[in-house]
C-alpha beads as a LAMMPS data file, in Angstrom:
LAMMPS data file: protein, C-alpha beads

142 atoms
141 bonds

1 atom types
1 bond types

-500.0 500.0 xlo xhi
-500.0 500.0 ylo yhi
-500.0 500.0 zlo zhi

Masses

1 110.0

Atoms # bond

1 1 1 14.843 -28.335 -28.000
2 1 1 13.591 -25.412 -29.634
3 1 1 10.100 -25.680 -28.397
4 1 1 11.388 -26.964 -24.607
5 1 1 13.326 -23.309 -24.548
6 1 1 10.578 -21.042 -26.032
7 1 1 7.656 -22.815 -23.355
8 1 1 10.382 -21.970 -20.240
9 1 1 10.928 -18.030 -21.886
10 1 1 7.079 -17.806 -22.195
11 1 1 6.444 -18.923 -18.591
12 1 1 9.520 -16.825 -17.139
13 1 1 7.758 -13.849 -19.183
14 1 1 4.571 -14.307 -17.830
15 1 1 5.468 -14.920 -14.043
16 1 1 5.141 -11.462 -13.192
17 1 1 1.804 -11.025 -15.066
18 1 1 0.676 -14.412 -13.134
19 1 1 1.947 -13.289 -9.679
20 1 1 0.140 -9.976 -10.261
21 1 1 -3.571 -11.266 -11.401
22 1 1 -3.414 -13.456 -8.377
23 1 1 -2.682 -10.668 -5.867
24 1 1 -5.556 -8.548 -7.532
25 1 1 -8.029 -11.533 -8.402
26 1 1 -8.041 -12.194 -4.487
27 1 1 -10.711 -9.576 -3.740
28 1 1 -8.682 -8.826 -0.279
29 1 1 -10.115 -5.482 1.177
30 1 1 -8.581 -3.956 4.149
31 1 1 -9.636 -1.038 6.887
32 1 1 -6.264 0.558 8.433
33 1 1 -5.643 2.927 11.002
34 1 1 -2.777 5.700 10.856
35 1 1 -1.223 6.267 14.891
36 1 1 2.469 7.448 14.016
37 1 1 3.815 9.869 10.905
38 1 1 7.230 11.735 11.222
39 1 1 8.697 13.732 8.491
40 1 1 12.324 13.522 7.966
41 1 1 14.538 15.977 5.689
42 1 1 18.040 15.636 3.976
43 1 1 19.898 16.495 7.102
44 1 1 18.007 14.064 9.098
45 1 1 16.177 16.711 11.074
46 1 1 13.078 14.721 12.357
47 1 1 9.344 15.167 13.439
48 1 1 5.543 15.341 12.930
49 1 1 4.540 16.062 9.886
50 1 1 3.923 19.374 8.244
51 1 1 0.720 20.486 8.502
52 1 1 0.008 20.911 5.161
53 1 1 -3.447 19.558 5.301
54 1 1 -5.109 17.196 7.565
55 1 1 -3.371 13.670 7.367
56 1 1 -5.302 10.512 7.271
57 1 1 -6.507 8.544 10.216
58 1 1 -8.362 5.866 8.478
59 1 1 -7.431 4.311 4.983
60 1 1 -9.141 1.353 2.675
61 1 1 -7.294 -1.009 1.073
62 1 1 -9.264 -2.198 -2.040
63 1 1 -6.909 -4.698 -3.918
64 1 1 -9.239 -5.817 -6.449
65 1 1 -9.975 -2.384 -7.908
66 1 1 -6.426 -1.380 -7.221
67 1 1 -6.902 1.873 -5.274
68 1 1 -6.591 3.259 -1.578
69 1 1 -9.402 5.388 -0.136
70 1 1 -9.450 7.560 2.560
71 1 1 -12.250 7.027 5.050
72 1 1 -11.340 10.089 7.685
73 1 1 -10.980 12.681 8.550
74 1 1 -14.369 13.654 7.029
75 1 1 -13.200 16.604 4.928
76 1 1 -11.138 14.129 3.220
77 1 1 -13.116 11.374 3.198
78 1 1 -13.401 9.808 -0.837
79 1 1 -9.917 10.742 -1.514
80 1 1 -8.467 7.673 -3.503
81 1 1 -4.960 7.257 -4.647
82 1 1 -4.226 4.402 -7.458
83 1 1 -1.632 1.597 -6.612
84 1 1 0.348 1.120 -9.129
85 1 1 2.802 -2.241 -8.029
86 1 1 1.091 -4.934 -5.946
87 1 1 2.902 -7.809 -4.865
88 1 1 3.246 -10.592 -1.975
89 1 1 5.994 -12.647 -0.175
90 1 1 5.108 -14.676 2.869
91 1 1 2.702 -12.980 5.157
92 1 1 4.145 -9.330 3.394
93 1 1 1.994 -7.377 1.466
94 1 1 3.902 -4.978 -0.575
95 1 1 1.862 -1.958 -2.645
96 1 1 3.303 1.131 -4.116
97 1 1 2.605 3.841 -6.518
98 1 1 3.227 7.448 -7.271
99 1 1 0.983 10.282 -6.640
100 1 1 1.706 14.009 -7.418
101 1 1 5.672 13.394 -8.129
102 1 1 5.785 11.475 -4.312
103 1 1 6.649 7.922 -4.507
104 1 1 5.202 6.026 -1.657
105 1 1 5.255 2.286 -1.300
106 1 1 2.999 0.136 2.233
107 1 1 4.138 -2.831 3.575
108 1 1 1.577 -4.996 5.982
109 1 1 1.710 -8.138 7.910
110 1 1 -1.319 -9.964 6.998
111 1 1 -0.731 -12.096 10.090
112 1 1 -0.290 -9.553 12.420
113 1 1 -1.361 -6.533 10.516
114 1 1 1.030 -3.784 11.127
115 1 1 1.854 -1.538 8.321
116 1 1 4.488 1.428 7.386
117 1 1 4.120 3.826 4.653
118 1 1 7.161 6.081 3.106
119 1 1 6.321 8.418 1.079
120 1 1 9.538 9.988 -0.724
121 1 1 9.410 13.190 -2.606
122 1 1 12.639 15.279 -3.512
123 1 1 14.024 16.599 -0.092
124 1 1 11.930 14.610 2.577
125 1 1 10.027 11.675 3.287
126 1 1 7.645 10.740 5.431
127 1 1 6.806 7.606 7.282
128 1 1 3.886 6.034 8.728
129 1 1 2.674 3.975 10.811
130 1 1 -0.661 1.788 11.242
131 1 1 -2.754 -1.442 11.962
132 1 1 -4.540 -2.765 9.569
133 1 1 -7.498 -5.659 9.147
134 1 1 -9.184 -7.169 6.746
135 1 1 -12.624 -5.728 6.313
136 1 1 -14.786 -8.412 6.722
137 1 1 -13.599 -8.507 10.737
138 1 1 -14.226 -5.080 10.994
139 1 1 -17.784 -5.592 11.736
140 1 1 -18.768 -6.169 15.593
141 1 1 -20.876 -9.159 14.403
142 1 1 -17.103 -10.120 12.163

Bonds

1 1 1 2
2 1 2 3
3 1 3 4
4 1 4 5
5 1 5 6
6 1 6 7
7 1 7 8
8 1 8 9
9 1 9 10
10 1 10 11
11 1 11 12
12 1 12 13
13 1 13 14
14 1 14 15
15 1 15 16
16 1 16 17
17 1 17 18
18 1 18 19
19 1 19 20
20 1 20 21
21 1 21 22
22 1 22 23
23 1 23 24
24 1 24 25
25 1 25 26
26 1 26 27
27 1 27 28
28 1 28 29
29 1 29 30
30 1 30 31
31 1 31 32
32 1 32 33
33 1 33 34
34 1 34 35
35 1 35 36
36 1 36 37
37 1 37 38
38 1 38 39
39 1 39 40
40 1 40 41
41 1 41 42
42 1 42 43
43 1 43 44
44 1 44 45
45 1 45 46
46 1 46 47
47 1 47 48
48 1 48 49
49 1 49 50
50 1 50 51
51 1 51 52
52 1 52 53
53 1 53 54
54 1 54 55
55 1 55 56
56 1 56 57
57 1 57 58
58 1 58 59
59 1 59 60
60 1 60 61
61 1 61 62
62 1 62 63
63 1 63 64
64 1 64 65
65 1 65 66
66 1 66 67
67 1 67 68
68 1 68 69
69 1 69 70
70 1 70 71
71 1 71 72
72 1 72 73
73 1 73 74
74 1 74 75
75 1 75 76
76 1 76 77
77 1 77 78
78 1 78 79
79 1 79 80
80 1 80 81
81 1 81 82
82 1 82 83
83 1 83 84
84 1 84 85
85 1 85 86
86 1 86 87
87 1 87 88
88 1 88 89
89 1 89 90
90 1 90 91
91 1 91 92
92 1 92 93
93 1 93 94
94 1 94 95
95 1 95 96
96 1 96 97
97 1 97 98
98 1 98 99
99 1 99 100
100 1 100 101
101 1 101 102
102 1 102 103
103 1 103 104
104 1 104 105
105 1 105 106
106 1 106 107
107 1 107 108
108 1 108 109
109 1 109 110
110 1 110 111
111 1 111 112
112 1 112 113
113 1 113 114
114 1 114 115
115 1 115 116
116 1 116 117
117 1 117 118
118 1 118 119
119 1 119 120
120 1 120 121
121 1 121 122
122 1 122 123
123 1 123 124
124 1 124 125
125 1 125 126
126 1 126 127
127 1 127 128
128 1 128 129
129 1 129 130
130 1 130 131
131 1 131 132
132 1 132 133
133 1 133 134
134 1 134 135
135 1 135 136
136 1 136 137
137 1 137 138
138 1 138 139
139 1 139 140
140 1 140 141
141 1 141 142
């Protein structure tokens, strides 16, 4: 009985470990495109973004080396935040992380593609919104 117990604790222990290595041991790789961001405070006072500095346009999703790169605008191009949480149910891809005290997590339909981003950080957040595909049908010849 003792044995039957400590097997089901060491698989229950492992799941997330399992579930994890398969998500990142599938090589995915996607391109996405960014067409909507609004910027919402405390009071629920919404619109466009801050211009801080030049948002993204294009993003790569690179699951096996767990990291998002940006691919435009050009004078941002290489930029490469670090996923820290990667995880699927259904057809939902689910990745988060945090970068510079922002938590941010992306959602995408691998069937259809769509995607939002939040990204939280003390008093606002920001979402966005995009289409993504996997990168081997990115090519014309895809």
């Amino acid at each position: 009985m003792l044995r039957r117990k400590s097997g089901i604790i060491a698989v229950v222990a492992l799941t997330p470990l399992l579930m994890a290595t398969t998500v990142a041991d599938n090589g995915d790789q996607y391109v996405c495109s960014i067409s909507k961001a609004i910027e919402c405070d405390g009071d629920l006072n919404c619109g466009p973004p801050a211009p801080q500095q030049t948002p993204p346009s294009f993003i790569h999703l690179d699951l096996d080396d767990g990291q998002i790169t940006l691919l435009a605008p050009p004078e941002r191009r290489g930029e490469v935040t670090q996923i820290g949480a990667m995880d699927r149910e259904g057809d939902q891809l689910v990745l988060s992380g945090i970068e510079a005290g922002r938590g941010w997590s992306l959602n995408m339909s691998e069937t259809t593609g769509q995607m939002a981003i939040t990204i939280n950080f003390g008093d606002a957040a920001w979402v966005v919104f995009g289409q993504c595909m996997a990168e081997d049908q990115a090519s014309p010849r895809g």
